[in-house]
C-alpha positions as CSV (number, residue, x, y, z in Angstrom):
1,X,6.7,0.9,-18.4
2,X,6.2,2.0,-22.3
3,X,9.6,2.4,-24.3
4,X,7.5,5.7,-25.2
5,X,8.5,6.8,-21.5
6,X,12.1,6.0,-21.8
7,X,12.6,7.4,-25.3
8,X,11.0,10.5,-23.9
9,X,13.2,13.9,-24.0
10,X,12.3,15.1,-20.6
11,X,12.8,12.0,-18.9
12,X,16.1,12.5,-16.2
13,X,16.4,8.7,-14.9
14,X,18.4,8.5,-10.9
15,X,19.0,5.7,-9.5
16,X,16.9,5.7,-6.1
17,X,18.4,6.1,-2.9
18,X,16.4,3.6,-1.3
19,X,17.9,0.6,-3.5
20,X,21.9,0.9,-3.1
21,X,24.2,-1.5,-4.9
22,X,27.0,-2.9,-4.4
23,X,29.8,-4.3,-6.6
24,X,31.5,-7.8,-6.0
25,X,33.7,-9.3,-8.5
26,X,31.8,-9.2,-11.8
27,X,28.3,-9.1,-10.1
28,X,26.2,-5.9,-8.7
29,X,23.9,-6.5,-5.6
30,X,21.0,-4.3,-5.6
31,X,19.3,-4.3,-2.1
32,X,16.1,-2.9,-0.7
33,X,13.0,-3.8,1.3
34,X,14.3,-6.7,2.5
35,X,15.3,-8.4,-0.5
36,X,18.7,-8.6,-2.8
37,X,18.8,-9.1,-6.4
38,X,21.7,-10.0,-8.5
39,X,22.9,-8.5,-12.0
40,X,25.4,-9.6,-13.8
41,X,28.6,-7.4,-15.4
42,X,31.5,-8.9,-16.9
43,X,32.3,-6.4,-18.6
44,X,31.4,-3.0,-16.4
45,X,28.8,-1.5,-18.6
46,X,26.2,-2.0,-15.8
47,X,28.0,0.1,-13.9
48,X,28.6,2.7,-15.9
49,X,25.5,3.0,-17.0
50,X,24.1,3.7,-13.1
51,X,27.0,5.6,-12.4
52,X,25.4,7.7,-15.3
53,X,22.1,7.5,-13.9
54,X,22.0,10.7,-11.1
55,X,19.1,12.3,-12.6
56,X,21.3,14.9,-14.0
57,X,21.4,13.6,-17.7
58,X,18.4,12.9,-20.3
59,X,17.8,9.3,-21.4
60,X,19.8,10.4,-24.8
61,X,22.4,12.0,-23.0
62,X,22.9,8.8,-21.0
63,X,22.4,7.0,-24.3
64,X,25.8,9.2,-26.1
65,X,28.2,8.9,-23.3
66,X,27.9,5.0,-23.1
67,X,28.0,4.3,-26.6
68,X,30.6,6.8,-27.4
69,X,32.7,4.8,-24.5
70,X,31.6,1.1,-25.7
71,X,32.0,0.7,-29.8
72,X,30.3,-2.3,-29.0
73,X,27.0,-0.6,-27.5
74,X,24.0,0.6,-29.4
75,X,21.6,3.2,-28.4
76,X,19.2,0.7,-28.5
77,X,21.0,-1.6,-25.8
78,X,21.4,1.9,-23.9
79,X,17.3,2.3,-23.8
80,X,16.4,-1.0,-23.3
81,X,18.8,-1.2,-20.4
82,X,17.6,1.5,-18.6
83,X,13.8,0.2,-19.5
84,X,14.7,-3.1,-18.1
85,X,16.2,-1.3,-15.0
86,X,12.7,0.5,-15.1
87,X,10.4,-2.6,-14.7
88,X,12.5,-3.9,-11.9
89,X,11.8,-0.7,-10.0
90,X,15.4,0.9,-9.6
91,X,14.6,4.6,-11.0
92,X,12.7,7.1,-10.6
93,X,12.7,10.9,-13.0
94,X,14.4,13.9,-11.2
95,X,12.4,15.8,-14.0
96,X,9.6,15.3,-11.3
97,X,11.1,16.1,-8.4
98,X,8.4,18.3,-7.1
99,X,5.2,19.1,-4.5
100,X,3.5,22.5,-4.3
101,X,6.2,24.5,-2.4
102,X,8.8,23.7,0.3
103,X,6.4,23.1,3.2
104,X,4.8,20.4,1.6
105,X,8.7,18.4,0.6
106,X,9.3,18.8,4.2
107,X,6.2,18.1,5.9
108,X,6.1,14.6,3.7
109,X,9.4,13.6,3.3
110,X,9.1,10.7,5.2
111,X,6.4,9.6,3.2
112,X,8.1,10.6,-0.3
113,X,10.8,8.2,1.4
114,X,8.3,5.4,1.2
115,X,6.6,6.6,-2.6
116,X,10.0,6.4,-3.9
117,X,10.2,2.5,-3.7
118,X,6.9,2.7,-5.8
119,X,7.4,5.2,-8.3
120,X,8.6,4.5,-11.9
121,X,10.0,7.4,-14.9
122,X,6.5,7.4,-15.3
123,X,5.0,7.9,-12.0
124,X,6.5,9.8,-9.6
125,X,7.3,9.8,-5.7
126,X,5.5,13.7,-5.5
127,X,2.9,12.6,-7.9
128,X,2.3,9.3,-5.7
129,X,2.1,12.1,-2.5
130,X,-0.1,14.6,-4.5
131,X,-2.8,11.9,-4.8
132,X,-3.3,11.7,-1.5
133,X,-3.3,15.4,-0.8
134,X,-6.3,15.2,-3.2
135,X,-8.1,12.7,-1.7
136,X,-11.2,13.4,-0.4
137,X,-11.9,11.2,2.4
138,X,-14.8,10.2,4.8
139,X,-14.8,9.1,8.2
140,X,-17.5,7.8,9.9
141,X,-17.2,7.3,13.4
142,X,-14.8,8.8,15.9
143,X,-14.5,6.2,18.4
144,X,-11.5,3.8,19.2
145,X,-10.6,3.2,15.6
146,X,-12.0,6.6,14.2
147,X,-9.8,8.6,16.8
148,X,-6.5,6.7,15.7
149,X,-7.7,7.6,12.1
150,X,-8.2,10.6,12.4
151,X,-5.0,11.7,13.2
152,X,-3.3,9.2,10.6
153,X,-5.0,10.8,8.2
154,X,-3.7,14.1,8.8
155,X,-0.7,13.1,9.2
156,X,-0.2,10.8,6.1
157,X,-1.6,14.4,4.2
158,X,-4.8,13.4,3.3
159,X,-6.2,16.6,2.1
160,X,-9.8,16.7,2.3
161,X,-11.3,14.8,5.5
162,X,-14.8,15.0,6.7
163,X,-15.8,13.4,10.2
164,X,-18.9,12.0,11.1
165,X,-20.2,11.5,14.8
166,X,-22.9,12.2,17.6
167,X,-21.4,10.9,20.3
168,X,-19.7,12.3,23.5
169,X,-16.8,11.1,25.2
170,X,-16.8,9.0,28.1
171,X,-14.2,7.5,31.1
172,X,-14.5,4.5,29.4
173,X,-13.2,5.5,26.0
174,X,-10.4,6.9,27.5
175,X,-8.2,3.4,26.9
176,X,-8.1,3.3,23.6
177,X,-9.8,7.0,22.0
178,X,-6.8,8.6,21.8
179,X,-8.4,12.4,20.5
180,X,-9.7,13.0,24.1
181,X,-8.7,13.3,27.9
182,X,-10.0,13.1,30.9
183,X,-11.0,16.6,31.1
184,X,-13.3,16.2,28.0
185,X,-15.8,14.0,29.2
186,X,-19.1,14.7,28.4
187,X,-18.3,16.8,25.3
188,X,-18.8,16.4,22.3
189,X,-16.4,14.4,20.1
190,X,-16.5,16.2,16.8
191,X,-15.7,19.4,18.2
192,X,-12.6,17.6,20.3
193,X,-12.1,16.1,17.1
194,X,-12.1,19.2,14.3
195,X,-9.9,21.2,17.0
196,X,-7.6,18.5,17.6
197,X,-6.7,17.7,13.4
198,X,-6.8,21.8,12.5
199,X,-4.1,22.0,15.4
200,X,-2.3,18.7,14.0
201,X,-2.5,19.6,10.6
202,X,-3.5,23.1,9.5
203,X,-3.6,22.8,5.6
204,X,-6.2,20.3,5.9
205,X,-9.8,20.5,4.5
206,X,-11.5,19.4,7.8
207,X,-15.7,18.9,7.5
208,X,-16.8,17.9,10.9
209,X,-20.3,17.2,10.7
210,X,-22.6,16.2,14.2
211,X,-25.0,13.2,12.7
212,X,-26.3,10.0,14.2
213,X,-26.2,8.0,11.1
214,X,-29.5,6.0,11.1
215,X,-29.9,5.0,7.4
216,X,-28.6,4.2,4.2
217,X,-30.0,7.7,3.5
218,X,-27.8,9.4,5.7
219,X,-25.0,7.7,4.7
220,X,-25.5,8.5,1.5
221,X,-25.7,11.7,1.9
222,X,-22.2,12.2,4.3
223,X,-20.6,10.5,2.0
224,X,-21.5,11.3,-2.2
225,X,-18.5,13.3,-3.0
226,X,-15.8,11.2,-1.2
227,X,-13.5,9.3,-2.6
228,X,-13.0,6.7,0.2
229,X,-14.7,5.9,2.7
230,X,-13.5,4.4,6.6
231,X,-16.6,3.1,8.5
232,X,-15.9,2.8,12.3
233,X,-19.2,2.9,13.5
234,X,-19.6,0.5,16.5
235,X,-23.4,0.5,16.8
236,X,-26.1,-0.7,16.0
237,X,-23.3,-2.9,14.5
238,X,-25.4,-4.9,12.4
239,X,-27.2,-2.4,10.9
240,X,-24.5,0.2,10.6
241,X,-23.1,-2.4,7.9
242,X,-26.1,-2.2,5.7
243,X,-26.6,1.5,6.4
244,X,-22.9,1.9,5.2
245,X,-22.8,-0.3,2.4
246,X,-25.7,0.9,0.9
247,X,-25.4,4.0,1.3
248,X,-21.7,3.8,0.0
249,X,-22.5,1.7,-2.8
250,X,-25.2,4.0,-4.0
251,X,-22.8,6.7,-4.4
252,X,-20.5,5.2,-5.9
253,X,-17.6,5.2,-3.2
254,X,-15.5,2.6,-2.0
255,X,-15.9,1.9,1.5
256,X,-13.2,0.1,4.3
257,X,-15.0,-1.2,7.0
258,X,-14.8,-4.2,9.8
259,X,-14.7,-4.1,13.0
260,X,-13.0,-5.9,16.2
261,X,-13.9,-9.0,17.6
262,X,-12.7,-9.4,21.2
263,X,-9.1,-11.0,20.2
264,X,-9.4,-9.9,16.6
265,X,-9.5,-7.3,13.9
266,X,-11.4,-8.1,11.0
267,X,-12.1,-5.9,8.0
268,X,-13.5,-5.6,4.1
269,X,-13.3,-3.3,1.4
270,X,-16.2,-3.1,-1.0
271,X,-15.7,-1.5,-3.9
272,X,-18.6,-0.7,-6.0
273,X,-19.5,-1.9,-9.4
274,X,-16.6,-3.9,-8.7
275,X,-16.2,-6.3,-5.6
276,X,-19.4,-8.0,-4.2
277,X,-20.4,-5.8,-1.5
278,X,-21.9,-6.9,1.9
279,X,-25.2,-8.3,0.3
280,X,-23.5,-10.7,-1.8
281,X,-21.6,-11.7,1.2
282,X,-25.1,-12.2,3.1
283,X,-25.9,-14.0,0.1
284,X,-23.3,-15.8,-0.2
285,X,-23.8,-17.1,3.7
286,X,-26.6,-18.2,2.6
287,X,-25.4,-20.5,0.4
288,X,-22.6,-21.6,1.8
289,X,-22.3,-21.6,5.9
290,X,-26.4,-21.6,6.6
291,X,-25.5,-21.8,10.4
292,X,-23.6,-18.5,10.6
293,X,-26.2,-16.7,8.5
294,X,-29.1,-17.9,10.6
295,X,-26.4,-16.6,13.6
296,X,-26.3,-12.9,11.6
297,X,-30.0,-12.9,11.3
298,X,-30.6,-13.9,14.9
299,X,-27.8,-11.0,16.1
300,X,-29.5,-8.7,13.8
301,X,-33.3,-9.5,15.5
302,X,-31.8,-9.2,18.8
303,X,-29.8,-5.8,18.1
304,X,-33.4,-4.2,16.3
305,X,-34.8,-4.9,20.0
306,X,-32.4,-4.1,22.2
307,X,-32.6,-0.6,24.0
308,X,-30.3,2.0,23.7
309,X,-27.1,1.4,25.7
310,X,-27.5,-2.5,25.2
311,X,-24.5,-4.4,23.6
312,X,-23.5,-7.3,22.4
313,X,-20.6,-9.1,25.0
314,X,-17.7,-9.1,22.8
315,X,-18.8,-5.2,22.3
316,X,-17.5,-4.5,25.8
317,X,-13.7,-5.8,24.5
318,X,-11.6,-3.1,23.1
319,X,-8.1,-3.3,23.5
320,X,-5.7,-0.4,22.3
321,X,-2.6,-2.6,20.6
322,X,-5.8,-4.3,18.3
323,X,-7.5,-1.3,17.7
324,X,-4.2,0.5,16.2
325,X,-3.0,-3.0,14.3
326,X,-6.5,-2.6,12.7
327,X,-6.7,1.0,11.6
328,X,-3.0,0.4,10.4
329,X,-4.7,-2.3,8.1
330,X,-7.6,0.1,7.2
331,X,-5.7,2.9,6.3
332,X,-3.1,1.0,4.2
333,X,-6.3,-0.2,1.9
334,X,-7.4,3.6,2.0
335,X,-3.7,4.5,0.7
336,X,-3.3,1.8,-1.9
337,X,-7.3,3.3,-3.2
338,X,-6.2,6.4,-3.9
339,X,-2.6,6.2,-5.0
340,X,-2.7,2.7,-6.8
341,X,0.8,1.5,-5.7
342,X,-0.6,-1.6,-4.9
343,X,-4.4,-2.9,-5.2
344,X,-6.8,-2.9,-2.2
345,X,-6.1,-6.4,-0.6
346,X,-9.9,-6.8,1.3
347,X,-12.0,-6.2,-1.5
348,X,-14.3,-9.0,-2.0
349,X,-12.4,-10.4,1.0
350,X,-12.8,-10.6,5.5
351,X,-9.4,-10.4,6.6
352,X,-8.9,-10.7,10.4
353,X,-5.5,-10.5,12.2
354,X,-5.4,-12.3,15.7
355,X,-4.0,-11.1,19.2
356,X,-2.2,-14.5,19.6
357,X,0.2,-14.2,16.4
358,X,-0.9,-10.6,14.5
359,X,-1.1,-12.6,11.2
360,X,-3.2,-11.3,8.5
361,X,-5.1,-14.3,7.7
362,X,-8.7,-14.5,5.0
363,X,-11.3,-15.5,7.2
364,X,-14.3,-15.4,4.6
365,X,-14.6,-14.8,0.6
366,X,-17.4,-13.7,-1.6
367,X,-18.1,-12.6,-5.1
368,X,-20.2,-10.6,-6.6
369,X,-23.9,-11.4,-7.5
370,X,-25.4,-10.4,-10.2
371,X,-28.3,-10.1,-8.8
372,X,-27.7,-8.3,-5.5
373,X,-30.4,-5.5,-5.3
374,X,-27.8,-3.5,-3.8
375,X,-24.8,-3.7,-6.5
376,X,-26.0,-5.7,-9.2
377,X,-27.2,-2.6,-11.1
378,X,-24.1,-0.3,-10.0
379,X,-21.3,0.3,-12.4
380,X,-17.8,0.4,-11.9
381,X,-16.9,2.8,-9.1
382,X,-15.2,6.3,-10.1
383,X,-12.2,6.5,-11.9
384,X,-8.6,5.5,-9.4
385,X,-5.4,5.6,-10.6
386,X,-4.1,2.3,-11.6
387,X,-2.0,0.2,-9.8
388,X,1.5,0.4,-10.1
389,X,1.6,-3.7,-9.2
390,X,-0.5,-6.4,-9.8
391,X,-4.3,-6.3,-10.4
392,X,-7.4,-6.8,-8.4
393,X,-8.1,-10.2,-8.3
């Protein structure tokens, strides 16, 4: 954070109520998400200065009580103080204390819990929220993982969703498709799906469109003005990651994909213009692991000839406690997209979590080519916020 922000008029720093301290001897504990840090105060001006810092005082306000009760303090020592508190993430502004009315603070106070560990006297916990509100989002598929999404979605306050699917339910989604029940089989999922997320979340922008996706065309053209994209299509599944791909990285729109695998979750994010994107990675096989890509191409052959209906074997595995550990993992990419507190963590990367210990391990990594005929033209994706911590890469 910029002395700028600090020095700043309208800037009311508070302490946030998700990092307490604590005072022992001549040493403050600060504790929160799991970890305690230490600052030192022999002589009690720490203290004072947080005691001052309720959000009710201006940064020069703050600044003129403490100096006028310590000879020995400088203004200067007052700002950089309360900057230094800043980069360590203790305070937020009350200045920005606000959503669009009181629906929205109590619908996602939970989540403005969670922003508030992020947010800095520049960035705020509402702001953090309002970025997801006006994210536009695509979803394409609405089957074990889509369903679970789905509802996520809403309920995290995305505020522009559109679904994607052609499919209708049957008995044997019910163990892990949570949108539908046993009284909707043999409908039609999108319209289970649109009437379940208006019900769940009535301020959304819900887009539910009927498609079999079949191309990088049709992708394309589901998802050009989104700015994220969730692919959980299940079939063809070797094509549907070149369709998707493609068609993502021709718009211009980062995509979160993967899929499971039996006793695993695996998943990438491709960002375009940015990460290599699932030609590079073919490429990059190649190169690297000739069996495996000779596998891929031997799936993929096998897959172009099957009939409809056909599947691989581990297709028939889907079990509910994997699906939800890997749309957790999904959406958390989708969420650290559009409101940059963190960045994406897959991009560039396959990350799979196991049933045997749920650890998130990297399973593969690629880079991008330069001369992928899919990316190696495509500039960086659409402007994101920036993240809050760390960089890509």
């Amino acid at each position: 954070m910029s002395e700028d922000v600090v020095m700043s008029g309208s800037v009311r720093p508070r302490r946030k109520a998700a990092f307490p301290f604590y005072v022992i001897d001549d040493t403050i504990y600060v504790q929160g998400c799991g970890e305690l840090s230490e600052i030192a105060d022999p002589n009690g001006d720490v203290r004072r200065l947080l005691d001052l810092l309720d959000g009710s005082r201006t940064v020069d306000e703050v600044a003129g009580e403490l100096v006028s009760d310590h000879a020995g303090l400088s203004r200067g020592d007052v700002f950089e103080a309360i900057a230094e508190l800043d980069r360590r993430g203790l305070l937020e502004d009350a200045a920005k204390d606000r959503l669009d009315d009181s629906y929205a603070i109590e619908r996602w106070s939970r989540n403005l819990g969670f922003f508030e560990t992020y947010a800095t006297l520049g960035t705020s916990k509402h702001e953090l929220q309002q970025r997801l509100q006006d994210a536009r989002v695509g979803l394409l598929g609405l089957g074990g993982v889509g369903t679970h999404a789905s509802l996520d979605l809403a309920a995290m306050g995305v505020g522009d969703l559109r679904i994607v699917d052609f499919d209708r339910v049957e008995l044997s989604n019910l163990n892990r498709q949570i949108l539908y029940t046993e009284e909707n089989i043999g409908r039609r999922k999108v319209e289970l799906a649109e009437a379940r997320i208006r019900a769940f979340n009535s301020r959304i922008r819900l887009e539910a469109v009927e498609l079999r996706l079949s191309s990088a065309d049709d992708v394309a053209e589901v998802v050009h003005d989104r700015d994220v994209v969730i692919g959980a299509i299940d079939r063809p599944k070797m094509h549907a990651a070149v369709w998707m791909n493609e068609g993502c990285v021709r718009s211009g729109v980062p995509l979160i994909t993967g899929g499971i695998d039996t006793q695993r979750s695996m998943f990438y994010t491709v960002l375009p213009g940015e990460s290599g994107c699932v030609e590079c990675w073919r490429r990059s096989a190649e190169a690297d692991d000739p069996v495996g890509s000779a596998i891929s191409a031997q799936m993929t052959e096998i897959e172009r000839r099957q009939v409809e209906g056909e599947r691989f074997g581990q297709d028939f595995a889907a079990f509910d406690p994997l699906v939800v550990v890997h749309t957790a993992c999904m959406l958390s990419e989708v969420v650290r997209i559009v409101t940059g507190i963190a960045p994406p963590i897959a991009a560039g990367r396959l990350l799979e979590i196991r049933f045997d210990d749920f650890r998130l391990r990297e399973a593969e990594r690629w880079e991008r080519q330069p001369g992928c005929p899919v990316c190696g033209h495509v500039s960086a994706a659409r402007d994101r916020p920036p993240s809050l911590v760390g960089s890509l890469g």
